[in-house]
C-alpha positions in Angstrom: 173.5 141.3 37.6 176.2 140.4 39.8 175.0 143.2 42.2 171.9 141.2 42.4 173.5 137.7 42.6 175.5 138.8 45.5 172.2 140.0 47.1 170.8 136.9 46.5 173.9 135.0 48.4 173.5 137.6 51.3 169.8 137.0 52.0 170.4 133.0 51.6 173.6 132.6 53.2 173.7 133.0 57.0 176.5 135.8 57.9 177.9 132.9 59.9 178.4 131.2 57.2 179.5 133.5 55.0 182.4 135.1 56.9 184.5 131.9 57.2 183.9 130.9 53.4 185.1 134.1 52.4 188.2 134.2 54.9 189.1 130.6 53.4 189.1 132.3 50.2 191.1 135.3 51.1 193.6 132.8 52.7 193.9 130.8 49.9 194.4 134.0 47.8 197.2 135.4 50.0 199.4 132.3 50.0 199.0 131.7 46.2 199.8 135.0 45.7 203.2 134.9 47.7 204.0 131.5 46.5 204.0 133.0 42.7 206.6 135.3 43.4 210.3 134.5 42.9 211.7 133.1 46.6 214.1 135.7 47.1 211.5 138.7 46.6 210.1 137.5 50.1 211.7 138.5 52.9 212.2 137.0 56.3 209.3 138.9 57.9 206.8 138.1 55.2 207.8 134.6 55.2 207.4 134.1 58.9 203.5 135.8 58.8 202.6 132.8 55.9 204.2 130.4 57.6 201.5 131.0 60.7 198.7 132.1 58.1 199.4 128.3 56.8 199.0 126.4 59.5 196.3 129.1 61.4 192.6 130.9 59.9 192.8 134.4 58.5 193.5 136.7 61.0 194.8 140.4 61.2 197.8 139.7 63.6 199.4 136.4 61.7 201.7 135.4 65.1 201.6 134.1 67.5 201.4 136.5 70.3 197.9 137.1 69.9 197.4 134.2 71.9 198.7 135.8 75.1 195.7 137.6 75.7 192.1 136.6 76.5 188.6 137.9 76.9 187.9 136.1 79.8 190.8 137.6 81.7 189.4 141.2 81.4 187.4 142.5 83.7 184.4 145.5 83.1 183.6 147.9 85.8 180.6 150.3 86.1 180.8 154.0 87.0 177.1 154.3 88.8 177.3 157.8 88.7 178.1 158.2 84.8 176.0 155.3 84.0 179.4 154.2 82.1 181.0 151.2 81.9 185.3 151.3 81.9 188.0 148.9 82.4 191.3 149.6 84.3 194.8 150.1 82.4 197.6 150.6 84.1 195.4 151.9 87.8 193.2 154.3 85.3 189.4 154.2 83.8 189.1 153.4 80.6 185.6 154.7 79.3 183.8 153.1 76.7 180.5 154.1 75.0 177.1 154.1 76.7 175.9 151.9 74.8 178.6 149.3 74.9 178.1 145.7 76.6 180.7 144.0 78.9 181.0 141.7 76.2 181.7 144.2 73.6 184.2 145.9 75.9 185.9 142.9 76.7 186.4 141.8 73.0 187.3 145.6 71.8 189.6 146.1 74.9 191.6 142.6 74.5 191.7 143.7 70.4 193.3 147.3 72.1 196.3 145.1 74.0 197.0 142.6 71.3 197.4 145.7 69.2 199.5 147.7 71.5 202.0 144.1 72.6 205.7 145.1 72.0 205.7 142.4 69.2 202.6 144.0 67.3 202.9 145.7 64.0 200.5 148.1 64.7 202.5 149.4 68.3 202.5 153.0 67.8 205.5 153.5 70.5 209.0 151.3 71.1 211.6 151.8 73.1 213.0 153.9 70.4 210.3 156.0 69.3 208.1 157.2 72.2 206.0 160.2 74.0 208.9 162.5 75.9 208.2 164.6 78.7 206.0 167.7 78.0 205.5 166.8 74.9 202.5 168.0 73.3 200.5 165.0 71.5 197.8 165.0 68.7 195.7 162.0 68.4 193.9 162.0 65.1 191.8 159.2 65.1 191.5 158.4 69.1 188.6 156.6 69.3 189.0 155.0 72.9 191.8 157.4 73.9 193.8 154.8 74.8 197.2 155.8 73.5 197.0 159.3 75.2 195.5 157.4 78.6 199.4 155.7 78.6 201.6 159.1 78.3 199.2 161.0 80.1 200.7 162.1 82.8 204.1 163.1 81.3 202.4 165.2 78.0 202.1 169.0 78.5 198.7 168.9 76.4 196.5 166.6 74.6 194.6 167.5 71.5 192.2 164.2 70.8 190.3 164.3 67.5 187.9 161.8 67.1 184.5 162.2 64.5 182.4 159.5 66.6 180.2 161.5 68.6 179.4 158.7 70.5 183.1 158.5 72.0 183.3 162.0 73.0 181.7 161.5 75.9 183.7 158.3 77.1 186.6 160.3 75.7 185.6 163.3 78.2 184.7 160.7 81.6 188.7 158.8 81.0 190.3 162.5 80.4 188.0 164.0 83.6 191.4 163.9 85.7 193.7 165.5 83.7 190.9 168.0 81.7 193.3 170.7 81.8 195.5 169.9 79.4 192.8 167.5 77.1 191.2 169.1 74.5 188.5 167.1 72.7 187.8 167.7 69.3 184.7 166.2 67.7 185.3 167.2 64.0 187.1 165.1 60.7 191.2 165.6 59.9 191.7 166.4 56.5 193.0 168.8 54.1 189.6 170.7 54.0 188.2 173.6 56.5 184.7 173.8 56.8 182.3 172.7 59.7 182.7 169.7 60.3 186.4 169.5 59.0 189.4 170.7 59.6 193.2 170.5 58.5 196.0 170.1 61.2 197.7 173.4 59.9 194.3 175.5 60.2 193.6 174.4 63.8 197.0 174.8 65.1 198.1 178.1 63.1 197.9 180.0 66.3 198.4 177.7 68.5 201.4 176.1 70.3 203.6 173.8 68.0 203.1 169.8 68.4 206.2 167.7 68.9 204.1 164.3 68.4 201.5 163.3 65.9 199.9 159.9 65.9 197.4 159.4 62.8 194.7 156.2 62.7 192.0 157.0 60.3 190.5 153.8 58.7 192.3 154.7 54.9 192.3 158.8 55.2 195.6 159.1 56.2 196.7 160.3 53.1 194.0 163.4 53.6 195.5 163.9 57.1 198.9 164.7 56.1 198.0 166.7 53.0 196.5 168.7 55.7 199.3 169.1 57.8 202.1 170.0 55.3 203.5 173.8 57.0 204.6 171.3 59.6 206.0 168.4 58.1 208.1 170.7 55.6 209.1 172.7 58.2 212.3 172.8 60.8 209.8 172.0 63.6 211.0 168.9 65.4 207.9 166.3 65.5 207.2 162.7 65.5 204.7 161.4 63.4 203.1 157.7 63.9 200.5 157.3 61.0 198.9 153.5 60.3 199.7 152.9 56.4 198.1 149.3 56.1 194.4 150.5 55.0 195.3 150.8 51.3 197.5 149.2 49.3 200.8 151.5 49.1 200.2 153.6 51.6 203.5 152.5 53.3 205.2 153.3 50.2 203.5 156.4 49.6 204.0 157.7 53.0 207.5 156.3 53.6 208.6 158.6 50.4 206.9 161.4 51.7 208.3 161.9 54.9 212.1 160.8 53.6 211.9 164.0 51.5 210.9 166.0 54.4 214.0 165.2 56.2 212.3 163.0 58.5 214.7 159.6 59.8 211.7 156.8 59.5 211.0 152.9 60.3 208.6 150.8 60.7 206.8 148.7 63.1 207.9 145.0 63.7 206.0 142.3 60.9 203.1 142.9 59.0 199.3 142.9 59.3 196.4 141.8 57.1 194.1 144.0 56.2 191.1 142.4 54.7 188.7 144.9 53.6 187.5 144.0 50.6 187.2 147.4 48.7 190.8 147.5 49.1 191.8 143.9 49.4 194.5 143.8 46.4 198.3 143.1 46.9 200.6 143.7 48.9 198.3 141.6 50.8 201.0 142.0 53.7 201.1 145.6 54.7 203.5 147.3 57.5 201.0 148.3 60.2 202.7 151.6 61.3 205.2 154.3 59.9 207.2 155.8 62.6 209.2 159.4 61.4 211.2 161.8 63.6 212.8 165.0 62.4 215.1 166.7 65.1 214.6 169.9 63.6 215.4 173.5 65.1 213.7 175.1 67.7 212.2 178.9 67.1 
């Protein structure tokens, strides 16, 4: 019955509609829900994303700094040759999917650079945690590519996973340059091995060791890292960047987990909001990335 009632309110209800009704409502849920707890069980972080939240809609990012960047400002180029369209970061091409529009590309790429600002909690890299020279990076989850477009050209090798088939070939017209040391992988990260998926220890067993591993999986994080276990219990230095703000306690869960592999760990400045409603539950403030780094011993 309520199956069908919710049909019912989909087919009535214009989508326009219904997408600031139910942010209001997730809004309203947040606050009340922080506003119940005792005052000193929120900290100065969480209490400086509800004050914006109060006073602005619902929004992923709840600062301010989102506002530094516009649409408008981008602009969308077109490779004639490749029939692709790319933007420019930092002097390079940034491919995006055939099928993409400038307007598409302009709202994904501006989402891209409020995500990466130095004052985002889901910045992968800080002055403190970052790519080194000759590193060798893995990119589960790379989508546009754009994190490996930024340390490109002081990595020794790139592995890029990414299970869109539509972004492996934008993935392969942005790496063209530097195709020697890209790989492209078009399969799933997990802890299983078959053919379409594969686990980080499988793949790399005879292969050179990684030194950094960034993770963004939309929730299968967990599966990622039970995939890669030799490593992370091993002596092999490695950083790890792995979003933990798709499910609930993910932060928590993966915080522990890497602590009792010897890794040093932080997190990523403020919070994020994360409203998907299959996993919409408290914390409804969630750390947007879990940074570790284990020295280790070489050989």
């Amino acid at each position: 019955m309520a199956k069908q009632k919710k049909s019912f309110y989909n087919r009535v209800v214009p989508k326009f509609i219904r997408g600031p009704l139910r942010d209001r409502k997730q809004k309203r849920t947040i606050l009340q829900y922080y506003s119940s707890l005792p005052a000193e069980s929120v900290n100065n972080e969480e209490r400086a994303a509800l004050n914006y939240l109060e006073k602005n809609a619902l929004c992923v990012f709840p600062y301010p700094f989102q506002h530094n960047y516009h649409r408008e400002d981008i602009s969308v180029y077109k490779d004639e040759a490749l029939n692709l369209k790319y933007v420019l970061t930092d002097g390079k091409r940034l491919y995006f999917k055939r099928k993409s529009s400038s307007r598409g590309i302009k709202r994904n790429y501006n989402y891209l650079l409020i995500e990466q600002d130095l004052n985002s909690p889901h910045r992968y890299l800080n002055n403190d945690f970052d790519v080194e020279d000759n590193d060798i990076l893995v990119d589960v989850g790379a989508a546009e590519g754009n994190l490996a477009l930024s340390v490109i050209e002081k990595v020794k090798k790139v592995y890029l996973f990414e299970t869109d088939e539509n972004w492996i070939e934008a993935l392969r017209a942005t790496f063209a340059p530097w195709k020697d040391k890209v790989e492209i992988i078009n399969k799933f990260v997990s802890d299983k091995n078959n053919e379409r998926t594969v686990s980080l220890d499988k793949f790399f067993k005879d292969r050179e060791n990684y030194t950094f591993l960034k993770i963004d999986v939309e929730g299968a994080e967990n599966e990622v890292l039970n995939g890669c276990e030799d490593v992370l219990s091993s002596e092999i230095p490695l950083k790890v960047a792995v979003c933990c703000y798709h499910r609930p306690n993910d932060e928590f869960l993966f915080h522990e987990r890497l602590l009792k592999r010897g890794f040093s760990t932080s997190f990523s400045h403020g919070y994020m909001i994360f409203d998907e409603p299959k996993t919409f539950f408290p914390p409804y403030l969630r750390k947007g990335v879990l940074r570790g780094e284990k020295i280790g011993k070489i050989g």
